[in-house]
C-alpha positions in Angstrom: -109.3 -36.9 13.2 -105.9 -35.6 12.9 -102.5 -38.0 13.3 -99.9 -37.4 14.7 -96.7 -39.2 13.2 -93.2 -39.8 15.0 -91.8 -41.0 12.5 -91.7 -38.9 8.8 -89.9 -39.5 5.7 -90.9 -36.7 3.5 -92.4 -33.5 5.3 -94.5 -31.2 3.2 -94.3 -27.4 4.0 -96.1 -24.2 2.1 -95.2 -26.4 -1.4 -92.2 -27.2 -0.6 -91.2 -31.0 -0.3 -88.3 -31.4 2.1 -86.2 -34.7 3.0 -86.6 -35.4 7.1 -83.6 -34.7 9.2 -81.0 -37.5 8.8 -80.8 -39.8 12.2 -77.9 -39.0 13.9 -75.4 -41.2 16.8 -75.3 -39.4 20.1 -71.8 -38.9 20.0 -72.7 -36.9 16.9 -72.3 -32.6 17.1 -75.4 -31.1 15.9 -74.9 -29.3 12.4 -72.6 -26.7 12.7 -74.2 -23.4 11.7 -75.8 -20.1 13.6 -77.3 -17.1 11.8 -76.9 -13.3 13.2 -78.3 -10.0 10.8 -76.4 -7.2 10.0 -79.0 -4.3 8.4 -80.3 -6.1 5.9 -77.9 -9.0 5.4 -78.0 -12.2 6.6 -74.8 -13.7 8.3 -74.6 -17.5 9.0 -71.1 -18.4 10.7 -70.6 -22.7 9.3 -68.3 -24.6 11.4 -65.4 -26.8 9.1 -64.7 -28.7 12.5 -62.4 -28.2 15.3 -58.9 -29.4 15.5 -56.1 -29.5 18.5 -53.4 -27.6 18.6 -49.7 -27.3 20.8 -50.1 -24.1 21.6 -47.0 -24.5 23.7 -45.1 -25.6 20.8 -46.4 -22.8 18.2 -46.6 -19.9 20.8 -44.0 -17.0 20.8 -43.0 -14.3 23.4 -45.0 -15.9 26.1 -43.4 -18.1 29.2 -44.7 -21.7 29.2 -45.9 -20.4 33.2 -47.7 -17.4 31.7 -49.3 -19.7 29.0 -50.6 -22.6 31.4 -52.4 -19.7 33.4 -53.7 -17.8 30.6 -55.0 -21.0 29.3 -56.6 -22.1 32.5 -58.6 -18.7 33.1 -60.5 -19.8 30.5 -60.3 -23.6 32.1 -58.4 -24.8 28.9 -54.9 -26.3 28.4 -52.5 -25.7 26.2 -53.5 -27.9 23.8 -56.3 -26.5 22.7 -59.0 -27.8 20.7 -59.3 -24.9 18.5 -62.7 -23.6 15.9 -62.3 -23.6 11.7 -65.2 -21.0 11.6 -66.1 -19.8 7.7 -69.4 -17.2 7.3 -71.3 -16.7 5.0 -72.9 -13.2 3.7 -76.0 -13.7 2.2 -78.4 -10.3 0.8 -80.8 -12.1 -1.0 -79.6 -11.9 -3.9 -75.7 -12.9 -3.6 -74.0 -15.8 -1.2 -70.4 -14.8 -0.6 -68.7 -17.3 1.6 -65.7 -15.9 3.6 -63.1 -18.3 3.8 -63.1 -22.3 3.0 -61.9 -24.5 5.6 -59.5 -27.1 5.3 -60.8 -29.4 2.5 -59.2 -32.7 2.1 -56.0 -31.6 4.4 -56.6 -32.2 8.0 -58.3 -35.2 7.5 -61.6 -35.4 10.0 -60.8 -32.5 11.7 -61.9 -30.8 9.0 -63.4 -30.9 6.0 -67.1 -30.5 7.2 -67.8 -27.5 5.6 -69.7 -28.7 2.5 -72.0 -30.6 4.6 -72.7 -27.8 7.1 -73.4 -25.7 4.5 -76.3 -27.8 2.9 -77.6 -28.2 6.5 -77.7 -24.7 6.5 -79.5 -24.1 3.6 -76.3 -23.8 1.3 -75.7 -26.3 -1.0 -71.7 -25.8 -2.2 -73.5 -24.8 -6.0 -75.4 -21.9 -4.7 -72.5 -19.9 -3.7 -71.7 -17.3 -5.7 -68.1 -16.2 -4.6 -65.7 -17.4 -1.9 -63.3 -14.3 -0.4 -60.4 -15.7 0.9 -58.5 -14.0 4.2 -55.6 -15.3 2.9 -53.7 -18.7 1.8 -53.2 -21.1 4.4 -54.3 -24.9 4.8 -57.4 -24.4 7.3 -58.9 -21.0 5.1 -58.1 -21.9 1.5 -57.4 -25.7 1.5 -61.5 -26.2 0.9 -61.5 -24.7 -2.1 -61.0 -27.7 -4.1 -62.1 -30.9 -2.9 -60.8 -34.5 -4.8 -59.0 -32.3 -7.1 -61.7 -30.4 -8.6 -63.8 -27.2 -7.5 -65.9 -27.5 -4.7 -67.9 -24.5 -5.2 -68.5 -25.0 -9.2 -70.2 -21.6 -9.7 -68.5 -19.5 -7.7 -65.3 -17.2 -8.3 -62.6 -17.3 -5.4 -61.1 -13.8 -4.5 -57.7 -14.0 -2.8 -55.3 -10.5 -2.2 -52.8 -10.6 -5.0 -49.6 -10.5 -2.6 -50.4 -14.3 -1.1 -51.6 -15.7 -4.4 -48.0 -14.5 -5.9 -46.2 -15.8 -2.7 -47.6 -19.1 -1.8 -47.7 -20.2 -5.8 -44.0 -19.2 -6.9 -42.2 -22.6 -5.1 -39.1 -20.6 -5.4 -40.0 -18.5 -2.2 -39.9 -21.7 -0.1 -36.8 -20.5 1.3 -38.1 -16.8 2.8 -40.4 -19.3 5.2 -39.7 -21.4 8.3 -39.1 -25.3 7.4 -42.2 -25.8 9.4 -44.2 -23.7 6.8 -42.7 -25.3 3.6 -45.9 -27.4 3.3 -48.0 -24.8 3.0 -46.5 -24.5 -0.7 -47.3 -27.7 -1.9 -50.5 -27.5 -0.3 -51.5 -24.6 -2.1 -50.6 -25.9 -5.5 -52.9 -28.9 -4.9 -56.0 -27.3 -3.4 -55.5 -24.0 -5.7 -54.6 -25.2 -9.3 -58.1 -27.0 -9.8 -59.8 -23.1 -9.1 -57.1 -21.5 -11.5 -57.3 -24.5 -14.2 -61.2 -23.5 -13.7 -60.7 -20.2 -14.6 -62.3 -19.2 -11.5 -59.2 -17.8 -9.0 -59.5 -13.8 -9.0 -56.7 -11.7 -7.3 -57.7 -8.2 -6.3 -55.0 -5.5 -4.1 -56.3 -4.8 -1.6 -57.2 -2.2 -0.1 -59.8 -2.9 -2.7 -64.2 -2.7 -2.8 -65.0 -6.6 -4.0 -68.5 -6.5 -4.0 -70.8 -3.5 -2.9 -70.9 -3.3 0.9 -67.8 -5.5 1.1 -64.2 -4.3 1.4 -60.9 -6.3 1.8 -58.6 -4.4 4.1 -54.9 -5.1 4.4 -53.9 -7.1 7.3 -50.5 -8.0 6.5 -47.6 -10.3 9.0 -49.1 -13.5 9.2 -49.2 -13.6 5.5 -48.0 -11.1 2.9 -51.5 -10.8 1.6 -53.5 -11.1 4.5 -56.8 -9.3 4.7 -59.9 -8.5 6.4 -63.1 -7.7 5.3 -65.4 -5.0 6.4 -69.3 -5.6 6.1 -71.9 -2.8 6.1 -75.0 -2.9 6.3 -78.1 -0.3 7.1 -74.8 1.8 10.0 -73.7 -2.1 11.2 -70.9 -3.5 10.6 -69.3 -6.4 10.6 -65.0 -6.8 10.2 -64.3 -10.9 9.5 -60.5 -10.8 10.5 -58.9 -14.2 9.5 -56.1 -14.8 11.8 -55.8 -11.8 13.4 -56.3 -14.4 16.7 -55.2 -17.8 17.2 -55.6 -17.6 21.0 -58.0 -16.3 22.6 -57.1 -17.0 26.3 -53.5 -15.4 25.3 -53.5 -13.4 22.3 -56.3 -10.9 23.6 -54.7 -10.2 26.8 -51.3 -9.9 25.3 -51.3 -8.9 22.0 -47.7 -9.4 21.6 -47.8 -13.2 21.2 -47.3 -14.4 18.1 -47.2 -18.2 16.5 -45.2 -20.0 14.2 -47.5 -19.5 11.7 -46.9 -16.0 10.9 -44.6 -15.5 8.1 -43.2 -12.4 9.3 -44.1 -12.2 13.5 -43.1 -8.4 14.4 -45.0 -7.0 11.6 -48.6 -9.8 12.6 -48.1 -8.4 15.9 -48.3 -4.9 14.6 -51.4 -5.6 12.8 -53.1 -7.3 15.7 -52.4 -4.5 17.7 -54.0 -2.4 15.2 -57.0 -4.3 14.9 -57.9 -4.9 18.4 -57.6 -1.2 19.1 -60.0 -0.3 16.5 -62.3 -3.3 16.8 -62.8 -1.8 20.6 -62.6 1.8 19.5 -65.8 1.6 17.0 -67.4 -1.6 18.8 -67.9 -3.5 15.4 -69.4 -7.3 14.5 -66.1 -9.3 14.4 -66.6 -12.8 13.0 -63.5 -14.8 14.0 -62.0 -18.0 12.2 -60.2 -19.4 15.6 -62.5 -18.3 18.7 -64.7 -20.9 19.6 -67.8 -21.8 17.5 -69.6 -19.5 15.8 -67.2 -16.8 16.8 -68.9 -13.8 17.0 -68.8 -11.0 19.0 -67.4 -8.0 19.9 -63.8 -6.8 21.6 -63.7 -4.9 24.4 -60.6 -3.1 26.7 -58.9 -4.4 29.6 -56.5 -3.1 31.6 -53.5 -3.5 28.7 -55.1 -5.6 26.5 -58.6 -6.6 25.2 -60.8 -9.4 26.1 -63.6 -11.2 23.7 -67.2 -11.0 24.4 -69.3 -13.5 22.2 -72.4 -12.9 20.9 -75.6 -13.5 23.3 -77.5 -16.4 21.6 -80.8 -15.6 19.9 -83.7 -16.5 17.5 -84.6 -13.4 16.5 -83.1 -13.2 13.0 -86.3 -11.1 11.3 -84.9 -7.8 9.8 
């Protein structure tokens, strides 16, 4: 006679001895990860948390009325709880992971990374290479964690241009006051990784690994890139901050933020993008649109608007 047990400590599968799921509080997120393929890849988006931001504080070349109702078409405010989205690229071989999160910097609101990852089936050690978009608290500041690597066997690739920018203090001058932390913030998440021997610059536009190429995306850092993924004819472009807004930017490309180093020439790229994201109706996994942030761009009218990914749980190539 067979039993049936509600309660398991150690389940045994195909082998394979597996710890049981964790309990959890119900005011707990479930673990933040969601797979999609791409030809014969594998592409898990990992959530690093969410954290709120003053839109109406950081937002350029929009009215505070025109904000307000671009926010509330998509019932939002303002201040806007916003996603810290990494991926991860996986062929079976090889587990790039696109970006870092925030590390030790934004306190709870990030920093979950790691631990999503492992829930995911990525323990920090099995990645093989992190690709940075560019340098900035939210995408490189995981990267180190208490001062040492956090992802001990894996090189981290960032475009030569914001490696030579954000680690020469000198150039704290040729940034807005509000961006002067970003210096010091890159020093201590970065120097563990170069002390390492494991920070790699590359100019883009540049192949890093087969199937995977950094584009230039330049304005909102010097070195800001993108990544274009190909697969089996699909493709997938993993954009950084080419949005911060959703609700605003998509519509109106021509808002920028405070946190573009140089604005006209981030708006430039963003225009660029979107067109060509909605021209050749690519995979776009997105840093800032809401958890896991995939989907597609599509015209209208002027501008552009985001369509997510349809959920599913067909992931077998």
């Amino acid at each position: 006679m067979k039993t049936l047990m509600t309660i398991m400590t150690i389940i045994t599968l195909s082998g394979t001895v597996l710890a049981a799921p964790v309990a959890v509080t119900p005011d707990t997120q479930a673990p933040g990860y969601y797979r999609m393929t791409l030809g014969k890849l594998r592409i898990t988006a990992v959530s690093d948390g969410t954290v709120t931001i003053p839109l109406d504080k950081l937002l350029t070349n929009i009215s505070p009325q025109q904000l307000r109702e671009s926010m509330a078409s998509d019932a939002m405010t303002p201040q806007a709880e916003t996603s810290i989205n990494a991926f991860v690229i996986d062929n079976g071989q090889q587990r790039v992971l696109v970006d870092a999160g925030a590390g030790d910097l934004f306190g709870h609101n990030g920093g979950h990374l790691l631990d999503n990852l492992a829930a995911a089936g990525y323990p920090a050690e099995t990645i093989n290479a992190v690709l940075l978009t560019h340098i900035h608290a939210d995408h490189s500041g995981g990267v180190s964690r208490g001062g040492k690597p956090a992802f001990p066997n894996a090189q981290v690739y960032v475009e030569k241009k914001d490696a030579d920018f954000w680690l020469t203090p000198g150039n704290v001058n040729k940034v807005a006051a509000s961006q002067a932390h970003t210096f010091a913030e890159s020093e201590r998440t970065l120097r563990p990784v170069i002390a390492a021997g494991r920070l790699t610059t590359f100019s883009a536009p540049a192949t890093v690994f087969a199937g995977i190429r950094a584009i230039p995306a330049p304005g909102h850092t010097p070195g800001s890139v993108l990544y274009r993924v190909e697969s089996d004819g699909q493709t997938l472009v993993l954009w950084g901050d080419i949005i911060h807004a959703k609700s605003v930017q998509m519509p109106d490309p021509h808002v920028a933020i405070h946190f573009d180093v140089d604005q006209k020439h981030a708006v430039q790229t963003r225009e660029a993008v979107l067109a060509q994201m909605a021209q050749e109706g690519d995979w776009v996994a997105a840093a800032h649109i809401a958890f896991p942030g995939l989907g597609h761009v599509k015209r209208d009218g002027s501008g552009y608007r985001w369509v997510a990914a349809n959920y599913t749980t067909q992931l077998s190539h």
